[in-house]
GUSE-694337 format. One record per residue (C-alpha): z, y, x negated; residue in three letters; residue number from 1. Coordinates in steps of 0.2 Angstrom, whole numbers, plus 2048, in hexadecimal, padded with zeros to 3 digits. Layout:
REM GUSE-694337
+-----+-----+-----+------+-----+
|   Z |   Y |   X | type | seq |
+-----+-----+-----+------+-----+
|   Z |   Y |   X |  ALA | NUM |
...
+-----+-----+-----+------+-----+
***
This chain:
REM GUSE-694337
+-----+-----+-----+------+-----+
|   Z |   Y |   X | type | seq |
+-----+-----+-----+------+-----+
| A71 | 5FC | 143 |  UNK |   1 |
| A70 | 60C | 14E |  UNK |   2 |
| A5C | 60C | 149 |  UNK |   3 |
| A5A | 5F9 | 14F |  UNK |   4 |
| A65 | 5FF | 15F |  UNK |   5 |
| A58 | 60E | 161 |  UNK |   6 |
| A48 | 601 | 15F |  UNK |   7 |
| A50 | 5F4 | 16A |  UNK |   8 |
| A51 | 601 | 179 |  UNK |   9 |
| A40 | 608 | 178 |  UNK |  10 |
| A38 | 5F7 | 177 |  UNK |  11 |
| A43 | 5F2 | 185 |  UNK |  12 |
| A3E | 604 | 18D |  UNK |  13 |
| A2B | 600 | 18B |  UNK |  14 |
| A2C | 5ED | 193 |  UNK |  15 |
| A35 | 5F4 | 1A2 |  UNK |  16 |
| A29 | 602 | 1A5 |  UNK |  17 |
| A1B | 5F6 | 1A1 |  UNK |  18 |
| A22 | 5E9 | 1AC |  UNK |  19 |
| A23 | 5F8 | 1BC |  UNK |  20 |
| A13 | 5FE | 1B9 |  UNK |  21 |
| A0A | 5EF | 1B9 |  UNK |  22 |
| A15 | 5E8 | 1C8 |  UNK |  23 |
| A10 | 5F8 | 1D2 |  UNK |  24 |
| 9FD | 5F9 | 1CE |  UNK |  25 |
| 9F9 | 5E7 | 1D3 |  UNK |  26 |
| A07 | 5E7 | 1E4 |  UNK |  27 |
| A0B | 5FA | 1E8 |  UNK |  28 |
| 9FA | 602 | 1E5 |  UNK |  29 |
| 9F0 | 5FA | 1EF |  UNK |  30 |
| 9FA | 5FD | 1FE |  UNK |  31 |
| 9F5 | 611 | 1F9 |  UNK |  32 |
| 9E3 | 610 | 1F8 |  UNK |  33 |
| 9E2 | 613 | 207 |  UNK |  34 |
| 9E9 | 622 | 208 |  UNK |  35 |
| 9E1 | 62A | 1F5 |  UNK |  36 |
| 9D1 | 629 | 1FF |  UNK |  37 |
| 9D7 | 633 | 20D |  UNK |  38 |
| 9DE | 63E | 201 |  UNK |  39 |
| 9CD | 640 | 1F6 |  UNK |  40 |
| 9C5 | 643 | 207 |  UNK |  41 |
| 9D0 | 64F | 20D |  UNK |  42 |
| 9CF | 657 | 1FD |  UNK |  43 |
| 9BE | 657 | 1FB |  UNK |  44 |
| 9BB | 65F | 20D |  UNK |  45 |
| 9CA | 66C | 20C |  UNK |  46 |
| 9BD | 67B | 204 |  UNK |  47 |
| 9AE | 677 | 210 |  UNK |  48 |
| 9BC | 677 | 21E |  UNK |  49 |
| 9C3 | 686 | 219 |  UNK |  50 |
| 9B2 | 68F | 217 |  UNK |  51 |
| 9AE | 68A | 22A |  UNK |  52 |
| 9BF | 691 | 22F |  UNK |  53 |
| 9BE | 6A2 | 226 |  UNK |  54 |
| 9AC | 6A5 | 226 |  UNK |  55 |
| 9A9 | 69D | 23B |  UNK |  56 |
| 9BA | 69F | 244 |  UNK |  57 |
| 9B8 | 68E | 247 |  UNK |  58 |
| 9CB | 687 | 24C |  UNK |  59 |
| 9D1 | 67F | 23A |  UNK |  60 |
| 9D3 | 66D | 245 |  UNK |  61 |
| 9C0 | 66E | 248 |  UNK |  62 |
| 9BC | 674 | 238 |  UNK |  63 |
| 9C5 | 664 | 22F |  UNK |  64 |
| 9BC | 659 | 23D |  UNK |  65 |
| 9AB | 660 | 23A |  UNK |  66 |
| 9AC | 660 | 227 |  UNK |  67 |
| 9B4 | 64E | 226 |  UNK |  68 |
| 9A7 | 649 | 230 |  UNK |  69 |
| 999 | 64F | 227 |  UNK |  70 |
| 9A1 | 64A | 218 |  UNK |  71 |
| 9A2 | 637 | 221 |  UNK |  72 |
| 992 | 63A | 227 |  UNK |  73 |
| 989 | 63A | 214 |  UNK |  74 |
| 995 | 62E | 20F |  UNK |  75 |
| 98E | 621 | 21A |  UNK |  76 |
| 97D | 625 | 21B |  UNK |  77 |
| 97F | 623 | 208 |  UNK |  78 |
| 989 | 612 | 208 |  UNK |  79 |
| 97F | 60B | 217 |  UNK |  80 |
| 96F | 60C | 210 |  UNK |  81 |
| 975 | 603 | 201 |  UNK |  82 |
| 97C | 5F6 | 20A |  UNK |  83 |
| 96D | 5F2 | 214 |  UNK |  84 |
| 963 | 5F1 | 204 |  UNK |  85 |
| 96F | 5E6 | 1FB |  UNK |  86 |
| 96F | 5DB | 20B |  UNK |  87 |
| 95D | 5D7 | 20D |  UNK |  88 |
| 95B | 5D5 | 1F9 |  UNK |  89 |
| 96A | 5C6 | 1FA |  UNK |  90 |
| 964 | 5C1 | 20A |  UNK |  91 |
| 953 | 5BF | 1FF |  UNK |  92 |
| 95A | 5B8 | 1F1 |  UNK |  93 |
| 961 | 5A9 | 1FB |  UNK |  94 |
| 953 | 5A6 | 206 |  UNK |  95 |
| 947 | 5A5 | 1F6 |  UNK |  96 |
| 957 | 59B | 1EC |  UNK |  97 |
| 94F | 58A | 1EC |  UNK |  98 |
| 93E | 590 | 1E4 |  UNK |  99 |
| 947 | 599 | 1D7 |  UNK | 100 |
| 950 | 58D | 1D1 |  UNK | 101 |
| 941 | 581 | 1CF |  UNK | 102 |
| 939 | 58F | 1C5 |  UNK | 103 |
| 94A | 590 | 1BB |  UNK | 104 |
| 94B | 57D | 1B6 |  UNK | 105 |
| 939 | 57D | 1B0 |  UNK | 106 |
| 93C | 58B | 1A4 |  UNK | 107 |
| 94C | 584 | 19F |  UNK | 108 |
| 941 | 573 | 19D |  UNK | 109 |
| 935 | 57C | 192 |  UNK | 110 |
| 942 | 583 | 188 |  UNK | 111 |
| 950 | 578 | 184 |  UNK | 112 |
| 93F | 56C | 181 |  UNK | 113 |
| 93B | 577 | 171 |  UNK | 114 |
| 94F | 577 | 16C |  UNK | 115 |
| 94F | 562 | 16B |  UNK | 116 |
| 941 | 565 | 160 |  UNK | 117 |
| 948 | 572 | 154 |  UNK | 118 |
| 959 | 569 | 154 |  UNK | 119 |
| 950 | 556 | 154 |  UNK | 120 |
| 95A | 552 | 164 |  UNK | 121 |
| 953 | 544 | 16E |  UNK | 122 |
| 948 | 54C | 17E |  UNK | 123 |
| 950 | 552 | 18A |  UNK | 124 |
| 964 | 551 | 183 |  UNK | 125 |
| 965 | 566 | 188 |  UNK | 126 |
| 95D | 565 | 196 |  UNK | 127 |
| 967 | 558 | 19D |  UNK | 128 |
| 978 | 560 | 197 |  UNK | 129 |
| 970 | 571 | 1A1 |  UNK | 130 |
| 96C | 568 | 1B1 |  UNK | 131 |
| 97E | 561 | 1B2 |  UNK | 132 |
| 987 | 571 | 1AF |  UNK | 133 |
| 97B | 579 | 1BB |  UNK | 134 |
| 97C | 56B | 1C8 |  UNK | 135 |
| 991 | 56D | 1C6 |  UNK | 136 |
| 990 | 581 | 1C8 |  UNK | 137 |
| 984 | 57E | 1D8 |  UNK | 138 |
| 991 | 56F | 1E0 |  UNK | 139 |
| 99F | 57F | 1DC |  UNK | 140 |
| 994 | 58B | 1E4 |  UNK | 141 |
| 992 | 57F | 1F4 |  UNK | 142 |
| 9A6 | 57E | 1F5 |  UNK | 143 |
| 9A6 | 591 | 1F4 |  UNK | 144 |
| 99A | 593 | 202 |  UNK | 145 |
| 9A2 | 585 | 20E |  UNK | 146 |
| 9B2 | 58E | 20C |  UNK | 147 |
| 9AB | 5A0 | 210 |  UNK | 148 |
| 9A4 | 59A | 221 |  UNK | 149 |
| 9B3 | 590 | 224 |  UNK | 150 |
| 9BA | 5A3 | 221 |  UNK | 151 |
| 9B0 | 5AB | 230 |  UNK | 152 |
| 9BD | 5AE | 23B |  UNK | 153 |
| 9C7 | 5B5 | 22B |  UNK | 154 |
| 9B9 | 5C1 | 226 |  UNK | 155 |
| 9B9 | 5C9 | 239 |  UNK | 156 |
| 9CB | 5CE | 239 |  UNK | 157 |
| 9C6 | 5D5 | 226 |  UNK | 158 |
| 9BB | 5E0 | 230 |  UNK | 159 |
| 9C4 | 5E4 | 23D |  UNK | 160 |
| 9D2 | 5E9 | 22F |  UNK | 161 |
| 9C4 | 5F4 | 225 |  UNK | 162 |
| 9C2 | 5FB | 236 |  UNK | 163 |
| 9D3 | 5FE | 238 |  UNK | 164 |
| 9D5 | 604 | 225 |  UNK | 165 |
| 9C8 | 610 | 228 |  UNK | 166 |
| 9CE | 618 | 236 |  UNK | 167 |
| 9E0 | 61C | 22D |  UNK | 168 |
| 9D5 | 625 | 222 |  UNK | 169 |
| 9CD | 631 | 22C |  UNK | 170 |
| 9DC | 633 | 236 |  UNK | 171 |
| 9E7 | 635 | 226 |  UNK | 172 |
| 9D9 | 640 | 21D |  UNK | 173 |
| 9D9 | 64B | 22C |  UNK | 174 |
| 9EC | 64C | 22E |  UNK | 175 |
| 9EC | 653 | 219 |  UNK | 176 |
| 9E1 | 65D | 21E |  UNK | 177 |
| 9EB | 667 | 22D |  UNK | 178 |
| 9FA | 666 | 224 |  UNK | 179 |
| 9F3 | 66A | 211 |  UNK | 180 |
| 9FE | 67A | 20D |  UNK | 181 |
| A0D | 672 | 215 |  UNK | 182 |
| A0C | 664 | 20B |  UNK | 183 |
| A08 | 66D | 1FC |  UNK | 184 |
| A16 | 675 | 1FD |  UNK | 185 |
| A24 | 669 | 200 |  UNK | 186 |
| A1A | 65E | 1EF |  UNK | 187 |
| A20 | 66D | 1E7 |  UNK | 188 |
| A32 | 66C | 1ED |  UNK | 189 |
| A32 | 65D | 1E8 |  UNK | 190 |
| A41 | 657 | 1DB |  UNK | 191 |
| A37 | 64B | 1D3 |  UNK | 192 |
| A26 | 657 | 1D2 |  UNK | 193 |
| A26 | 65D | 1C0 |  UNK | 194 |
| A28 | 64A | 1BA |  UNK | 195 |
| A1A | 646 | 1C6 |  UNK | 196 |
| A0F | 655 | 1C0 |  UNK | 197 |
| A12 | 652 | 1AE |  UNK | 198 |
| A0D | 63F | 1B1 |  UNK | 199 |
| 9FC | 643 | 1BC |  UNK | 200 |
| 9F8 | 651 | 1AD |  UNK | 201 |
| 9FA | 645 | 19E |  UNK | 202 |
| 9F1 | 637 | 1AA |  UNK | 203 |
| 9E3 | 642 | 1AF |  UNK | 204 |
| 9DD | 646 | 19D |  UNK | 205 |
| 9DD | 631 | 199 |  UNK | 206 |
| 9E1 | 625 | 1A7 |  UNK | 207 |
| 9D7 | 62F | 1B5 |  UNK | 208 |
| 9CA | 636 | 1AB |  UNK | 209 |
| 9C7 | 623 | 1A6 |  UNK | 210 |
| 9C5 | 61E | 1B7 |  UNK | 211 |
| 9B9 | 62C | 1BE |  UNK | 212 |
| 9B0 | 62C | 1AC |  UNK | 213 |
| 9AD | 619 | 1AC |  UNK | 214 |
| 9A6 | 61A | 1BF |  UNK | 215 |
| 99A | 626 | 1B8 |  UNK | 216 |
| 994 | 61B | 1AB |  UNK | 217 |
| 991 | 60A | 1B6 |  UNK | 218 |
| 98A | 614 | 1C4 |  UNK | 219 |
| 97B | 61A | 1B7 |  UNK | 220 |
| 97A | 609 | 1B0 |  UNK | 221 |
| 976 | 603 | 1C1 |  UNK | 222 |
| 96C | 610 | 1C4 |  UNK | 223 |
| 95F | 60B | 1B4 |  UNK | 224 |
| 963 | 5F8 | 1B6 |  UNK | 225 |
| 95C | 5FC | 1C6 |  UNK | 226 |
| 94D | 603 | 1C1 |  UNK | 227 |
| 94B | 5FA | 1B6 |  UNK | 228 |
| 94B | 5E8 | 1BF |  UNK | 229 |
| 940 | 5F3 | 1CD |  UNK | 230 |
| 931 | 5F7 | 1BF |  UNK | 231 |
| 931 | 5E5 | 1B8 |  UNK | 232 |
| 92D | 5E2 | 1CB |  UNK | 233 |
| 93E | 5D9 | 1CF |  UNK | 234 |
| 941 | 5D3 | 1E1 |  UNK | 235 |
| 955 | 5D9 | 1E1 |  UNK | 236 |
| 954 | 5E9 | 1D6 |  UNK | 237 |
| 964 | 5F0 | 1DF |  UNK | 238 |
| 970 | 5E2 | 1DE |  UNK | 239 |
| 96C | 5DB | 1CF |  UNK | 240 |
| 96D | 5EC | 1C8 |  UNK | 241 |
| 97E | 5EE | 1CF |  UNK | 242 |
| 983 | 5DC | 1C7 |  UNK | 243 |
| 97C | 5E1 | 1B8 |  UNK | 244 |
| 987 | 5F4 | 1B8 |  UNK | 245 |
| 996 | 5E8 | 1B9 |  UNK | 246 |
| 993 | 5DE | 1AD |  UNK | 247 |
| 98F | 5EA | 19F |  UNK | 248 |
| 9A1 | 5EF | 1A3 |  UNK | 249 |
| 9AA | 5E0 | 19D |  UNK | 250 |
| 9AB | 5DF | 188 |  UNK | 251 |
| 9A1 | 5CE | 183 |  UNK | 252 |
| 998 | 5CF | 191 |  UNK | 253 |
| 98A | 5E0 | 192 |  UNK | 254 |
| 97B | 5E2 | 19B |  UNK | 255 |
| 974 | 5D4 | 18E |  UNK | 256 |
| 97A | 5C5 | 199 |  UNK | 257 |
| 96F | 5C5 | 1A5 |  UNK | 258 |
| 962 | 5D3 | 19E |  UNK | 259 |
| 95F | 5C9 | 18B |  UNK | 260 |
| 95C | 5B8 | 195 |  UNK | 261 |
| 950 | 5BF | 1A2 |  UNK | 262 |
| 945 | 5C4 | 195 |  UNK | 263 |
| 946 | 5B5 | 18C |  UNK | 264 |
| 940 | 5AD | 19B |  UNK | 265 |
| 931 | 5B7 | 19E |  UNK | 266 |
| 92C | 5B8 | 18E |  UNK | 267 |
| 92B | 5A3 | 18E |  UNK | 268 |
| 922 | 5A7 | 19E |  UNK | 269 |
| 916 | 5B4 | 196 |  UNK | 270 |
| 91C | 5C2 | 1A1 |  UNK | 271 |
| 91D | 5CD | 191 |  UNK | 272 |
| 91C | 5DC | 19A |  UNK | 273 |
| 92B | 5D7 | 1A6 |  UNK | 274 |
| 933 | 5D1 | 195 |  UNK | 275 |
| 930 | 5E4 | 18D |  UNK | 276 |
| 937 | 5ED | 19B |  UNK | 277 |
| 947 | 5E3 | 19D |  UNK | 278 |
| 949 | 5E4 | 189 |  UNK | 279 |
| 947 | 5F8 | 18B |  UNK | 280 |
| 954 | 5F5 | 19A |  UNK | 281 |
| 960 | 5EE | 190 |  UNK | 282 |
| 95E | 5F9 | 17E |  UNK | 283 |
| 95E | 60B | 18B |  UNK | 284 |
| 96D | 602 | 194 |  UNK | 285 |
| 977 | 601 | 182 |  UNK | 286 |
| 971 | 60F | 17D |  UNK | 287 |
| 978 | 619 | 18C |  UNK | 288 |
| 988 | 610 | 18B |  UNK | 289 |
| 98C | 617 | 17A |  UNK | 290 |
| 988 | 629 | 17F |  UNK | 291 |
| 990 | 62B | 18E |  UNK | 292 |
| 99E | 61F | 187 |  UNK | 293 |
| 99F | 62C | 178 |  UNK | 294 |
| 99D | 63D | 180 |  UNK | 295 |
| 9A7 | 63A | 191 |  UNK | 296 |
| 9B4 | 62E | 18B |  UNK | 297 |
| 9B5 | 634 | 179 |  UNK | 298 |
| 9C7 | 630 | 174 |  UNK | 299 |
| 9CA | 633 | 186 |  UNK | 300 |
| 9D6 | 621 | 185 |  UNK | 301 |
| 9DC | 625 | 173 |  UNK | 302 |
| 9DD | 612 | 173 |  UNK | 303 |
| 9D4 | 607 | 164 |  UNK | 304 |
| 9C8 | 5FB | 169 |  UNK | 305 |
| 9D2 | 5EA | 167 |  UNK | 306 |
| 9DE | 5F2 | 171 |  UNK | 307 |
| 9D0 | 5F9 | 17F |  UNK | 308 |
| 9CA | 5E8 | 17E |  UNK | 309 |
| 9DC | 5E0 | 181 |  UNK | 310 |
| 9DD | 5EB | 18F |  UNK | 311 |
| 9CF | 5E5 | 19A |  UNK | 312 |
| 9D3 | 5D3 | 199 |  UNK | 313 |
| 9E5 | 5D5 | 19D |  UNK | 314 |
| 9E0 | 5DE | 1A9 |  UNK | 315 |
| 9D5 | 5D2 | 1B2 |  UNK | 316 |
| 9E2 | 5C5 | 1AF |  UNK | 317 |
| 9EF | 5CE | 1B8 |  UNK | 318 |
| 9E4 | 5D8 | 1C7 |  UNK | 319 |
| 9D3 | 5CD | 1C7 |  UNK | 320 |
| 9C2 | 5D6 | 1C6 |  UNK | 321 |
| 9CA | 5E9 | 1C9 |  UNK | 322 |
| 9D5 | 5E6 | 1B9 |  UNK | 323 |
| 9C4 | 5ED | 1AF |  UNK | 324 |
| 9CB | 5FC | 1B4 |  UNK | 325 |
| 9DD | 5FD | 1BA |  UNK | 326 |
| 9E0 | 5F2 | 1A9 |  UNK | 327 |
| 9DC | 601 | 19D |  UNK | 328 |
| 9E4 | 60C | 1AC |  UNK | 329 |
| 9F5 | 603 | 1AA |  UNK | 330 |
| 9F6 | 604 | 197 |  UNK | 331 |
| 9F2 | 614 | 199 |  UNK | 332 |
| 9FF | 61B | 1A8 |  UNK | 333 |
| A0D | 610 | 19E |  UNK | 334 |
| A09 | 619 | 18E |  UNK | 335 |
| A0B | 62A | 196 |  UNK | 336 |
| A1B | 625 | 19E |  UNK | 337 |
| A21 | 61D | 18C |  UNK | 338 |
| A1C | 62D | 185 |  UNK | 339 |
| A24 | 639 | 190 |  UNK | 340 |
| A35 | 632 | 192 |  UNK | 341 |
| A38 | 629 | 180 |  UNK | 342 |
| A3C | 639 | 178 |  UNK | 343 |
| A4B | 63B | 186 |  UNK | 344 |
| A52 | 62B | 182 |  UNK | 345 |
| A51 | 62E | 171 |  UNK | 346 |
| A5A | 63F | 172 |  UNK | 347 |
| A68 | 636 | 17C |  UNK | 348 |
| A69 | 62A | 16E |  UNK | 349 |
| A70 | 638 | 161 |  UNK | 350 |
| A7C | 63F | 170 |  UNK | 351 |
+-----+-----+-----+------+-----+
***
């Protein structure tokens, strides 16, 4: 009886810590963001603002000031010039829509022709079953877009509130920064700072390392996706690079989805060259997944597969496209948690 009791209590232990945890992720984090990348800055420019202190004299308020904004300055450069390339590639692809999509239906023509011939369907049964899931997916994408300018007025106080966002930012980043030792030293004070240091140390080696670790891996998909949409002489290298570095992300989906049928398609249109080099896309694509998967994650998650894969689409069901990675992150934190105070509570048990 007193065993059932015990099994009762951690399973009621692990629904309320689960239930917090994902409750907080999707409705208390994200009012935080903000103020873990002022931190990141702050703790990223805290050396070079130190340097500058000791090594020029400089006052440590202008220090902080002139590293943040050197720091701000790369940042943007950076972000801006990727913005204005991903900007004119989608401006292109929609100016150029209408001609790729009469270029599309005759491929699809070609080739769903040849499957009414393997199968001995009448001509023309899957193409037509095509064209009307196509036409359905374009009348959606035309309520999509009647909606977004119907939204203009909604997307200006968006900017102005990434304006505003951004400002708390600096401001915040710069306020760590003057105060760093001070708060430092009142974290350690804190009553509640072992608990919080033992959590951040067991989350850093799996949760964390997850998050920085799977960053690392879709940014170099993007990068050879990129290349390699830019070789087979692609007009949006960069954004459908980036798509692609997403997608290879989600389980059942991969690089494949839109790498394998593209060179499907120029193959049918005698492009084999194009077809080659999108192949030797994908197969580098996998190839690199797998390394980096195995010697940066290794058993980084200590999670099985089915359970990974459970992960990620919970996740997304319960935080949308961020849940490919604050889904693993969650099972991961209320794991830790699960871990480190289960044994107390069995201890108490015996008392």
């Amino acid at each position: 009886m007193k065993n059932n009791c015990s099994k009762i209590r951690c399973l009621l232990f692990l629904v309320i810590i689960s239930i917090i945890v994902i409750l907080s992720v999707k409705y208390i984090f994200p009012y935080f963001i903000t103020f873990l990348f002022a931190y990141w800055l702050a703790k990223c420019a805290i050396p070079i603002a130190f340097f500058l202190h000791e090594k020029f004299r400089f006052p440590r308020i202008l220090s902080n000031i002139i590293t943040l904004s050197l720091i701000l300055i790369v940042l943007g450069t950076i972000l801006y010039l990727l913005a204005i390339s991903l900007i004119q590639q989608l401006n292109l692809l929609i100016e150029h829509f209408p001609s790729y999509r009469i270029s599309i239906q005759s491929n699809l023509t070609n080739m769903c022709s040849c499957c009414d011939k393997f199968f001995k369907l009448n001509d023309g049964t899957s193409v037509g079953y095509i064209f009307s899931y196509i036409d359905s997916l374009f009348q959606k994408g035309g309520a999509i877009f009647s909606s977004v300018t119907r939204q203009t007025v909604s997307f200006m106080f968006q900017t102005i509130r990434l304006f505003i966002q951004f400002s708390i930012i600096v401001l915040s980043a710069i306020l760590i920064m003057q105060d760093h030792t001070k708060l430092k030293n009142t974290y350690h004070y804190w009553f509640l700072y072992e608990d919080v240091e033992q959590i951040l140390k067991q989350l850093s080696k799996t949760g964390l390392t997850y998050m920085k670790m799977q960053f690392i891996i879709m940014s170099v998909i993007a990068v050879q996706c990129t290349l390699g949409l830019f070789l087979s002489q692609s007009s949006y290298p960069l954004l459908l690079g980036i798509l692609i570095a997403l997608l290879d992300a989600l389980p059942l989906f991969g690089s494949g989805t839109i790498l394998v049928p593209w060179a499907i398609i120029k193959l049918f249109s005698h492009n084999i060259i194009g077809a080659a080099i999108l192949m030797s896309t994908y197969l580098i694509c996998q190839i690199t997944r797998q390394f980096l998967e195995s010697r940066l994650l290794g058993d980084t998650l200590g999670l099985a597969p089915i359970y990974f894969v459970m992960s990620l689409f919970i996740g997304i069901e319960f935080y949308g496209v961020t849940g490919i990675i604050l889904g693993p992150f969650s099972v991961l934190f209320i794991r830790t948690l699960y871990n480190l105070y289960k044994p107390a509570a069995k201890r108490n048990q015996h008392e």
